[in-house]
N, C-alpha and C positions, 0 to 999 in steps of 0.2 A: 847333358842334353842329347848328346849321341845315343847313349842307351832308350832314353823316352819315345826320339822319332824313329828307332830300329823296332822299337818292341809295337810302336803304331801302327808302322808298315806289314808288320807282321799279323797281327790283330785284324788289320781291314780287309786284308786278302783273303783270309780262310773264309771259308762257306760253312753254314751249318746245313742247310738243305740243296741238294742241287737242281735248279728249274734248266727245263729246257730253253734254249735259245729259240725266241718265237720272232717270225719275219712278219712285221708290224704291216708290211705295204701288203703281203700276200694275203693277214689274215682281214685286210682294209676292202680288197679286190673280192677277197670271198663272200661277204657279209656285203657288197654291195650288190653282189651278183644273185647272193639268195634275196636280198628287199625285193630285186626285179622281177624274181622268179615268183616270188610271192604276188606280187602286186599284179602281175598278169594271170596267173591262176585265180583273184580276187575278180577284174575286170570279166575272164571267161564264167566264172561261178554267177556274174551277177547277170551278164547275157542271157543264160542257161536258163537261170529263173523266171528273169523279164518274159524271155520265149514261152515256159509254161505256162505264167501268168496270164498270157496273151494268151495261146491258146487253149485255155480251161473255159475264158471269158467268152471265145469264139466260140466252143462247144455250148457251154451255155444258153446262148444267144438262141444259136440252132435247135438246140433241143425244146424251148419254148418257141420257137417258131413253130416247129414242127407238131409239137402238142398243141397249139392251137387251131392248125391245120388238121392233124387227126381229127379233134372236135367237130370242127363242121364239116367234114366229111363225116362220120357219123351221125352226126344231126340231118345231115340230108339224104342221109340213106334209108334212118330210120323211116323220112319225111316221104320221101319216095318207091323207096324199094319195096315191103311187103304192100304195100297199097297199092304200087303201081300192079303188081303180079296176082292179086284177087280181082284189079280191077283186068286183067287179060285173060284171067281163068275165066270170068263171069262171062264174056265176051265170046269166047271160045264153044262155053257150053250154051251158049245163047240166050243168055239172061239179058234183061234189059232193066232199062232204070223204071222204076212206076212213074208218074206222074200224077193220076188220079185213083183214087179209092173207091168203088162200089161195094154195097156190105149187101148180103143175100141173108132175107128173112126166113125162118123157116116157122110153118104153123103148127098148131100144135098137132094136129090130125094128121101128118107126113108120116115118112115109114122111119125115117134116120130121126133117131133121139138121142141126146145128151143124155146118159144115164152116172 
């Protein structure tokens, strides 16, 4: 029986590969400290987004505002601008608005003929 538990003792102790000694609490403190780092890099990424999101929708917003603002400012310019400015030119050169029509006969015996 001395021989059996000598050659056991022997047997359990040799190593066929040798692992490094790994310090369980350090690699416990690392691995919690990358979760953290991770989880706030998570919390900042999804800030980051919300903000563009928000801001795209803002831009958006604006930019149909403003296109539909352009529109009737073009529609009222069309409405008033060249018309306002033939009606200051006419004005200018002293045209006036008609009111009534007179039509002048001409007979046949006159000097001016339509040929």
């Amino acid at each position: 029986m001395v021989t059996t538990s000598l050659s056991y003792r022997a047997i359990g102790k040799t190593r066929l590969i040798n692992l490094p000694v790994v310090n369980w609490n350090f690699m416990l403190i690392l691995s919690a400290l990358i979760c953290f780092l991770l989880f706030v890099f998570y919390i900042f990424s999804i800030n980051q987004i919300t903000q563009g999101t928000y801001l795209i929708k803002n831009y958006n917003k604006e930019i149909i505002n403003l296109s539909k603002e352009n529109k009737t400012i073009n529609v009222s310019f069309l409405k008033t601008g060249p018309l306002d400015q033939v009606h200051q030119k006419a004005k200018e050169l002293g045209f006036e608005k008609t009111i009534q029509i007179k039509y002048v006969e001409i007979s046949d015996n006159s000097l001016a003929k339509a040929e």
